[in-house]
DRENPA-3360 file (N, C-alpha, C; in nm, 2 decimals, always signed):
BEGIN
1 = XXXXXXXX = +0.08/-0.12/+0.00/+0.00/+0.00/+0.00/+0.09/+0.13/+0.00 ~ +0.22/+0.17/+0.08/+0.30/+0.25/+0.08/+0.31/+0.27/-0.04 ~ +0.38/+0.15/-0.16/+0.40/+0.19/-0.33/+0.29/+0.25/-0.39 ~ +0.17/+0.19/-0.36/+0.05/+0.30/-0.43/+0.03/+0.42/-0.37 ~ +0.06/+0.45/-0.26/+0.05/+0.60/-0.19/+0.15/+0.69/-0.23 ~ +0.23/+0.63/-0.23/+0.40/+0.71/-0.30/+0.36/+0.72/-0.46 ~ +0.33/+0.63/-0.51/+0.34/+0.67/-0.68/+0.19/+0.73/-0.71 ~ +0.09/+0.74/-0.62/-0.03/+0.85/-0.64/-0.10/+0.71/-0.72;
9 = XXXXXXXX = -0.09/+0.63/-0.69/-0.20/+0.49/-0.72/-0.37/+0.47/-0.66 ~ -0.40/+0.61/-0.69/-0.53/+0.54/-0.60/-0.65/+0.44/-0.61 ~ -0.66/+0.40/-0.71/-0.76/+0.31/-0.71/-0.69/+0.16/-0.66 ~ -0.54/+0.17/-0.68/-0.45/+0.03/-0.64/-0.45/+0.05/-0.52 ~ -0.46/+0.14/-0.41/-0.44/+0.20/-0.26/-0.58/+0.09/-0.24 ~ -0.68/+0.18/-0.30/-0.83/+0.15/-0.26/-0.88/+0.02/-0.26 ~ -0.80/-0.06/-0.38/-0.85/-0.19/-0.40/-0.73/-0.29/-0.29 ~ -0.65/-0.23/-0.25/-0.58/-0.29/-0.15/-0.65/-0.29/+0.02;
17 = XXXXXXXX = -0.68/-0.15/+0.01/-0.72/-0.19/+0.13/-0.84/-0.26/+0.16 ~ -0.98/-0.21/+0.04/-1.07/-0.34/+0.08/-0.99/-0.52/+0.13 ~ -0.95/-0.51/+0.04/-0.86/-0.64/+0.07/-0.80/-0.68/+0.25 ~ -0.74/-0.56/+0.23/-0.68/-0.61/+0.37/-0.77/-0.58/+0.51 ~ -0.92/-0.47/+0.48/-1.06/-0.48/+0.58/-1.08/-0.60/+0.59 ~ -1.10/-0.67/+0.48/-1.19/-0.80/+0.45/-1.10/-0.92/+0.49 ~ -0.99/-0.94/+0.50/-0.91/-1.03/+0.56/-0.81/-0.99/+0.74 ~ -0.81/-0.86/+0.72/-0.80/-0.86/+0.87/-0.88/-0.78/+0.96;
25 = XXXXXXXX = -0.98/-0.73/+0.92/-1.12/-0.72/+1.07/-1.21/-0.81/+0.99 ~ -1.23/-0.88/+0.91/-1.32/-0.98/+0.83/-1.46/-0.87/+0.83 ~ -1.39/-0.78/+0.76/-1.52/-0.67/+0.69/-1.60/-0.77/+0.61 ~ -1.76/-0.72/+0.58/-1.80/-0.79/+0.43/-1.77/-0.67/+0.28 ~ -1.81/-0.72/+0.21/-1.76/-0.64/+0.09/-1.80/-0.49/+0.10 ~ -1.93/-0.47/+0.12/-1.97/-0.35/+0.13/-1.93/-0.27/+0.24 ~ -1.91/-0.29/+0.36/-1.83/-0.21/+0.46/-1.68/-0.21/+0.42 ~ -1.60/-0.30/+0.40/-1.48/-0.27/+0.36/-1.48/-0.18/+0.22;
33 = XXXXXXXX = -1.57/-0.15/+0.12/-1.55/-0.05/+0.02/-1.57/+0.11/+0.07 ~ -1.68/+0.11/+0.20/-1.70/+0.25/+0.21/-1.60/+0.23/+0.29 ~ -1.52/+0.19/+0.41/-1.44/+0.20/+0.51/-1.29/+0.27/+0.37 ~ -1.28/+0.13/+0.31/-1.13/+0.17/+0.26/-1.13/+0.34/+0.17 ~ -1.26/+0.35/+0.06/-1.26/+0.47/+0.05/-1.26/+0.64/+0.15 ~ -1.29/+0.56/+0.25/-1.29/+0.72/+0.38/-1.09/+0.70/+0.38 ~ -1.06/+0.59/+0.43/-0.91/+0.61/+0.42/-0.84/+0.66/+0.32 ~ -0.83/+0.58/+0.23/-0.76/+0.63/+0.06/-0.81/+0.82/+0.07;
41 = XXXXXXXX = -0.98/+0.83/+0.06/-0.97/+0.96/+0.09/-0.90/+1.05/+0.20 ~ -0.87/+1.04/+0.31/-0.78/+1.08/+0.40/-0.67/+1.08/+0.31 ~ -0.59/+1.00/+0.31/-0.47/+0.97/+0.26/-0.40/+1.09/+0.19 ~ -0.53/+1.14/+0.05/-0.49/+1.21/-0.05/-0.49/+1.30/-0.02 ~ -0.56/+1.35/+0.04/-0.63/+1.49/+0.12/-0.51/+1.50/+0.19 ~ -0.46/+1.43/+0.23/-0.31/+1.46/+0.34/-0.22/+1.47/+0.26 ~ -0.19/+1.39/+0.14/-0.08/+1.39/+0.05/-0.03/+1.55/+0.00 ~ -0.18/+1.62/-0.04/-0.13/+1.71/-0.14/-0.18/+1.88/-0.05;
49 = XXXXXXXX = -0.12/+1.80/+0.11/-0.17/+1.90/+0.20/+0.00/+1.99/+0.22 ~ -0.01/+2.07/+0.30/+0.13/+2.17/+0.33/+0.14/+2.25/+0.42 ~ +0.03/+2.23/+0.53/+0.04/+2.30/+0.63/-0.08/+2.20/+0.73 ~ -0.04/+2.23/+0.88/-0.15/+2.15/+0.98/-0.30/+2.16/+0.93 ~ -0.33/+2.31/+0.92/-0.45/+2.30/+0.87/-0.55/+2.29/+0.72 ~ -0.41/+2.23/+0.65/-0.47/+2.15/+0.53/-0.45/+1.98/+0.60 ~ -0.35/+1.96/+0.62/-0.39/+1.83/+0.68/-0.50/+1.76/+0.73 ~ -0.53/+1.90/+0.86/-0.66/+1.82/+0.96/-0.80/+1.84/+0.87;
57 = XXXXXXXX = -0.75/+1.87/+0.74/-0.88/+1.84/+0.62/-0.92/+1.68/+0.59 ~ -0.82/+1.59/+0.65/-0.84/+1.49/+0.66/-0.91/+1.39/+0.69 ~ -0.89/+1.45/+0.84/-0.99/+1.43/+1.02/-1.11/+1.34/+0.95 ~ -1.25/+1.42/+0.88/-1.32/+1.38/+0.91/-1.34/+1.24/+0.79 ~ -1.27/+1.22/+0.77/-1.28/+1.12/+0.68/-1.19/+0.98/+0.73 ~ -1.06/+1.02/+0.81/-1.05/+0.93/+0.89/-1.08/+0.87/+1.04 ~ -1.19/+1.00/+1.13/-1.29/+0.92/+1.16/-1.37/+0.83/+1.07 ~ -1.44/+0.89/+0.99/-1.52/+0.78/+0.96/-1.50/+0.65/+0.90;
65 = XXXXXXXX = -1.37/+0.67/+0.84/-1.27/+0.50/+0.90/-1.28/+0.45/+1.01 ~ -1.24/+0.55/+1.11/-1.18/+0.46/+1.22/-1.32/+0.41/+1.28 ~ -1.45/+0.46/+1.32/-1.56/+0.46/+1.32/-1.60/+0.34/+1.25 ~ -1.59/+0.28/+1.15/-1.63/+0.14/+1.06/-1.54/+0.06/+1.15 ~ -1.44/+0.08/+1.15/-1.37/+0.01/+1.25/-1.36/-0.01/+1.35 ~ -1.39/+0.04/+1.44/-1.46/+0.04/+1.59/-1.61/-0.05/+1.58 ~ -1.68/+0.01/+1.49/-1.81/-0.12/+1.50/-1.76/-0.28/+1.48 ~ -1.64/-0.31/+1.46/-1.65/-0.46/+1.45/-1.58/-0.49/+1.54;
73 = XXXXXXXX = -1.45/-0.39/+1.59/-1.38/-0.42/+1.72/-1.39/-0.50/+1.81 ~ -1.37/-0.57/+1.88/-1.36/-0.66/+1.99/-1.32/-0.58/+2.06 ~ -1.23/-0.45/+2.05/-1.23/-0.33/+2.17/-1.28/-0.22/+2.17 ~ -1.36/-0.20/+2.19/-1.41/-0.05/+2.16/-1.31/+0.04/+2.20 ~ -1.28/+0.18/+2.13/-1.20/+0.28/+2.12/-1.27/+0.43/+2.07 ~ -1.18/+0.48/+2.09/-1.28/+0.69/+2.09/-1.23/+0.68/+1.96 ~ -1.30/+0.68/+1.87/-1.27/+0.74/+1.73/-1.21/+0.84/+1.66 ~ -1.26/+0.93/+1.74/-1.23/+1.04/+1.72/-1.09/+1.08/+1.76;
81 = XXXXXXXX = -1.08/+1.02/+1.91/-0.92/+1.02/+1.92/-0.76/+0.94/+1.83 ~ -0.86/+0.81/+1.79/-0.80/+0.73/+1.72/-0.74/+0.81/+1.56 ~ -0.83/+0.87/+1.53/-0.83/+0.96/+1.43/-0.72/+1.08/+1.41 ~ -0.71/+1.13/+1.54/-0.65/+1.24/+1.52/-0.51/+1.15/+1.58 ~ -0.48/+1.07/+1.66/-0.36/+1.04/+1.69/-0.31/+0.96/+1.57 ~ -0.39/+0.91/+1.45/-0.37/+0.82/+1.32/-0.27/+0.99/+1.24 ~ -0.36/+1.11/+1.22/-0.36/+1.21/+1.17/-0.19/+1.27/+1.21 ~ -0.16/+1.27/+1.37/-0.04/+1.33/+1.41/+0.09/+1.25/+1.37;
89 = XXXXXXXX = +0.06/+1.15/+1.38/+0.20/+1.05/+1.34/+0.20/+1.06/+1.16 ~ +0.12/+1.08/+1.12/+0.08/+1.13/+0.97/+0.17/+1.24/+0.96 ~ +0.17/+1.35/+1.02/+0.25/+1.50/+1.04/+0.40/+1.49/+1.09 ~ +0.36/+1.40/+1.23/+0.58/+1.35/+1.22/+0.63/+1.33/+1.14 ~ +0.50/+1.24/+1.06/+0.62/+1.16/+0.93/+0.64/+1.26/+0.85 ~ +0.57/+1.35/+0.79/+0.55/+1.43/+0.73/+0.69/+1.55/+0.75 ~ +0.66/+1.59/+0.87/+0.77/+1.67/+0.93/+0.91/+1.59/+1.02 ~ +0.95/+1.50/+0.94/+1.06/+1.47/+1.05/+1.17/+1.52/+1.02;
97 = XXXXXXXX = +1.22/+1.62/+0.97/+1.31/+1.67/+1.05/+1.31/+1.73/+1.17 ~ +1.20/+1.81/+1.17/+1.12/+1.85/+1.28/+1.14/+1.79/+1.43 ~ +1.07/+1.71/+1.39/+1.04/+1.62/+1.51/+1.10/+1.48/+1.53 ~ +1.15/+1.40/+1.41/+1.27/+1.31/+1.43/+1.21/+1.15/+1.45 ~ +1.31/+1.04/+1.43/+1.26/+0.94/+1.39/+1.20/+0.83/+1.52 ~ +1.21/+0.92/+1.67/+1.17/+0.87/+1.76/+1.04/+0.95/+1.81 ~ +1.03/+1.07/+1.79/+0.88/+1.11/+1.78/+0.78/+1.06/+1.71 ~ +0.82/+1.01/+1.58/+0.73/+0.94/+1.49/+0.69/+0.75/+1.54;
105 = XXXXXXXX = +0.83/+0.68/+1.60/+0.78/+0.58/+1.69/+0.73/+0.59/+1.83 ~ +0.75/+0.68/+1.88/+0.62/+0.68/+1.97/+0.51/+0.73/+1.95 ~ +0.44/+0.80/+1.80/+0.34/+0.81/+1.82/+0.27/+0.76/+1.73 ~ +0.36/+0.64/+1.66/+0.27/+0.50/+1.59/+0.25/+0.44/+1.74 ~ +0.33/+0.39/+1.83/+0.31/+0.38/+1.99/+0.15/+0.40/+1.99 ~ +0.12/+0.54/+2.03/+0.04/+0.58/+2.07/-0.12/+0.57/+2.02 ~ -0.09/+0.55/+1.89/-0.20/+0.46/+1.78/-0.27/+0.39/+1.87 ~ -0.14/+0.26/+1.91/-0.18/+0.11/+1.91/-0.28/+0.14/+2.04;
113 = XXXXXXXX = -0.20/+0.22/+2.13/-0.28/+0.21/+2.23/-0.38/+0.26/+2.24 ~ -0.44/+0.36/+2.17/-0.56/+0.40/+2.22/-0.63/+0.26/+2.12 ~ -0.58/+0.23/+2.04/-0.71/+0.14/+1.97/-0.70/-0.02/+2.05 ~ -0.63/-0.07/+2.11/-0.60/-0.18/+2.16/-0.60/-0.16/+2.34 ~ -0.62/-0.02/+2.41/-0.64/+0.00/+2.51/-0.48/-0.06/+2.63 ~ -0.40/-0.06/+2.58/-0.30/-0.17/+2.64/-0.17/+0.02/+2.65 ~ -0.12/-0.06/+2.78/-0.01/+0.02/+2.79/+0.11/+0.08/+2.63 ~ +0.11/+0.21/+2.67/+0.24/+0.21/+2.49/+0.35/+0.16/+2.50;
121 = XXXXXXXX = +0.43/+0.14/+2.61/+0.56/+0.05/+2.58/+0.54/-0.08/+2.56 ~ +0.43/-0.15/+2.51/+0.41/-0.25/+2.49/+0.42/-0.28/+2.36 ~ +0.38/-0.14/+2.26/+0.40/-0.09/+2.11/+0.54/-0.03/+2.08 ~ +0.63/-0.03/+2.20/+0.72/+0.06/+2.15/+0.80/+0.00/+1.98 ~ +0.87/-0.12/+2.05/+0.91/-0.22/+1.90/+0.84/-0.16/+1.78 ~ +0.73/-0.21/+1.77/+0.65/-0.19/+1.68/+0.63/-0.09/+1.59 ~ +0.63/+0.08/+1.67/+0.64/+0.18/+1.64/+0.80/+0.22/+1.61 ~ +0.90/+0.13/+1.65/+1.05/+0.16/+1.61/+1.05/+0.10/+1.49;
129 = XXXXXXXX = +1.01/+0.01/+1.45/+1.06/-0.06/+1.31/+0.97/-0.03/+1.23 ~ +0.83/+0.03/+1.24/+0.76/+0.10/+1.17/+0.83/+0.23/+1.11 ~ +0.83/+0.30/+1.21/+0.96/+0.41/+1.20/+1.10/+0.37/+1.15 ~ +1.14/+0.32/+1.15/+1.25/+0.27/+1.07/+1.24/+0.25/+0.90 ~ +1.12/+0.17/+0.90/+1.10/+0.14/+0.76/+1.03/+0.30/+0.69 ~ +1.00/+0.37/+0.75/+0.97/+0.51/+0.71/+1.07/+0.59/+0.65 ~ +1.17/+0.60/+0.75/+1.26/+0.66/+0.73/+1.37/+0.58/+0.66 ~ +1.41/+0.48/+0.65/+1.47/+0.40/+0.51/+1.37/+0.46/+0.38;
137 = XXXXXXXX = +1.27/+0.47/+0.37/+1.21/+0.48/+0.26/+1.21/+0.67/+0.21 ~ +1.21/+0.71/+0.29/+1.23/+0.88/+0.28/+1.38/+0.87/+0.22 ~ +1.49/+0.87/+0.33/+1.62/+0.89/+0.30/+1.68/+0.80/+0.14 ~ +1.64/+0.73/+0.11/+1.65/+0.62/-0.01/+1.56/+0.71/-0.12 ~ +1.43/+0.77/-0.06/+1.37/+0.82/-0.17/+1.44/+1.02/-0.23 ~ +1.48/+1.07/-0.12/+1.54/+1.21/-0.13/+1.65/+1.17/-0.18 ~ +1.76/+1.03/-0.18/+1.87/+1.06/-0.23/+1.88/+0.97/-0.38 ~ +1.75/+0.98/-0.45/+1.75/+0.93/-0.57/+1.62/+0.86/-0.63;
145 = XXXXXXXX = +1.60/+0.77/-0.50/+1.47/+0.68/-0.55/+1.45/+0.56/-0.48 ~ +1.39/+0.47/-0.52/+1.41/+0.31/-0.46/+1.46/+0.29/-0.54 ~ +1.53/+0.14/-0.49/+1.56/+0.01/-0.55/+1.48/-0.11/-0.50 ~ +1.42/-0.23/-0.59/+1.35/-0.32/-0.49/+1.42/-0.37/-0.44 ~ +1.54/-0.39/-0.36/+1.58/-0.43/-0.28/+1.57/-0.36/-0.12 ~ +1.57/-0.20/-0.15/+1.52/-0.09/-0.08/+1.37/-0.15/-0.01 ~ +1.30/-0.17/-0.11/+1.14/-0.21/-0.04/+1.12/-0.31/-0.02 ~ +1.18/-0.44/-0.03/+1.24/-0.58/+0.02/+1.27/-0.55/+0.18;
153 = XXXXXXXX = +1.38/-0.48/+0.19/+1.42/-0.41/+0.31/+1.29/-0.39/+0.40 ~ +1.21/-0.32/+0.37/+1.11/-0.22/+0.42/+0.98/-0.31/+0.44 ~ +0.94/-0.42/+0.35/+0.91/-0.51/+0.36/+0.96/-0.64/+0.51 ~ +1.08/-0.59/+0.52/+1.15/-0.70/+0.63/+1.06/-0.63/+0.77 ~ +1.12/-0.49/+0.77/+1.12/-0.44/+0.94/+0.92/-0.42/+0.93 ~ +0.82/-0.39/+0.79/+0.72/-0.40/+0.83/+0.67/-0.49/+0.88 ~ +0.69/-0.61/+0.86/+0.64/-0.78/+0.86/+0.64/-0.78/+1.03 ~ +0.80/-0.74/+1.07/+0.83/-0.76/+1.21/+0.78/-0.62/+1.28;
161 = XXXXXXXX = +0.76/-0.53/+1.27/+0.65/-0.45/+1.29/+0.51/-0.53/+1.38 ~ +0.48/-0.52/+1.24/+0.28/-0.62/+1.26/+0.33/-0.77/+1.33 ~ +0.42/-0.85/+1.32/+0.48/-0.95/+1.43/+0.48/-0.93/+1.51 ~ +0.57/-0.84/+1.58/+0.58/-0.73/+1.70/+0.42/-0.69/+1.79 ~ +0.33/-0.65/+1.70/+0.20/-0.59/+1.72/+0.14/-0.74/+1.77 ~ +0.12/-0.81/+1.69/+0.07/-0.91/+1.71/+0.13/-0.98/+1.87 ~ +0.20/-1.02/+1.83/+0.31/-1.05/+1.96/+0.20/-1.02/+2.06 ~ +0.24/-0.90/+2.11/+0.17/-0.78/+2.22/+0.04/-0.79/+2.23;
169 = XXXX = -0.01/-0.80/+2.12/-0.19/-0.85/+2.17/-0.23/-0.95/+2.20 ~ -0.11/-1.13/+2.20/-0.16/-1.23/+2.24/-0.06/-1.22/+2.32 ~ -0.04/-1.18/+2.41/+0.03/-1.23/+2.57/-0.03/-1.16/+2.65 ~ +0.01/-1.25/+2.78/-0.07/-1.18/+2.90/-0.01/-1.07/+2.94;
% end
C-alpha cells in the first residue's frame, strides 16, 4: 500500500485496502468498500496538503474510517481520538526533521494504544521498526529513488513491525 501511496495509485491504494478490511477485521464487501474509501480519501487529502491546517482536512474522513472500524472491534475505542492520533503521526512523518525518527515511533506507539487499550511501551518495537521502515524509505527516496531491494528491506522491518503488534496482543 505505501508503493501506491508514493506513486499517487489510487484506485491500487483503494483496492488494496478493501482487501486487507476484508481479511484482517473480516469486513464484508460493502463495509470494507466505504471504510477503505474514507481512508484512501484521508490519505490524498493529506498527500497534497502543506500545512497542519490543510492536513486536519483529513480528520473527518478518517474518523469515519476509524468509526467502521470500531463497530467490528472486539475493543471498543474513541474514534475520534483514534483519528487524530492516526492524523499526528501522519504529520511527524510528514515533518521529521522537525520532530525526528523517535517522535514518529512513539506516536505510531500511541495509535496502538488507544485502539487496543493496552499500555504504549508495549507498542514501543513496533512503532521503532515502523519508523525505521519510514525513514529507510524517505532517505533512499530524497537521495535518488528506490531500489526493490530498498522495499524488500522495508518489507523485512514492516512484517516484524505487525509480528511485534501481534506478539503484544496475544500475551498476557
Amino acid at each position: 500500500m505505501w508503493r501506491s501511496y508514493y506513486e499517487r495509485h489510487q484506485v491500487r491504494l483503494f483496492l488494496q485496502l478493501t482487501k486487507l478490511l476484508r481479511s484482517q477485521y473480516r469486513m464484508s464487501f460493502l463495509r470494507s468498500n466505504i471504510a477503505a474509501y474514507h481512508a484512501a480519501r484521508a490519505a490524498f487529502v493529506f498527500k497534497d496538503g502543506s500545512s497542519r491546517s490543510e492536513y486536519e482536512r483529513a480528520l473527518p474522513a478518517l474518523t469515519r474510517f476509524y468509526s467502521a472500524v470500531n463497530r467490528i472491534s472486539t475493543t471498543p475505542f474513541d474514534e475520534s481520538k483514534a483519528a487524530q492520533l492516526e492524523l499526528e503521526w501522519w504529520i511527524v512523518h510528514r515533518q521529521r526533521e522537525q520532530y525526528g525518527q523517535e517522535a514518529l515511533a512513539r506516536a505510531l506507539a500511541d495509535l496502538q494504544t488507544e485502539l487496543f487499550r493496552l499500555p504504549a511501551d508495549r507498542f514501543s518495537k513496533h512503532g521503532q521498526l515502523r519508523a525505521e521502515a519510514m525513514t529507510l524509505r524517505d532517505t533512499k527516496w530524497d537521495a535518488g529513488g528506490m531500489a526493490e531491494t530498498d522495499w524488500s528491506k522495508i518489507h523485512e522491518l514492516l512484517r516484524g513491525s505487525w509480528q511485534d503488534l501481534w506478539t503484544q496482543l496475544h500475551s498476557p
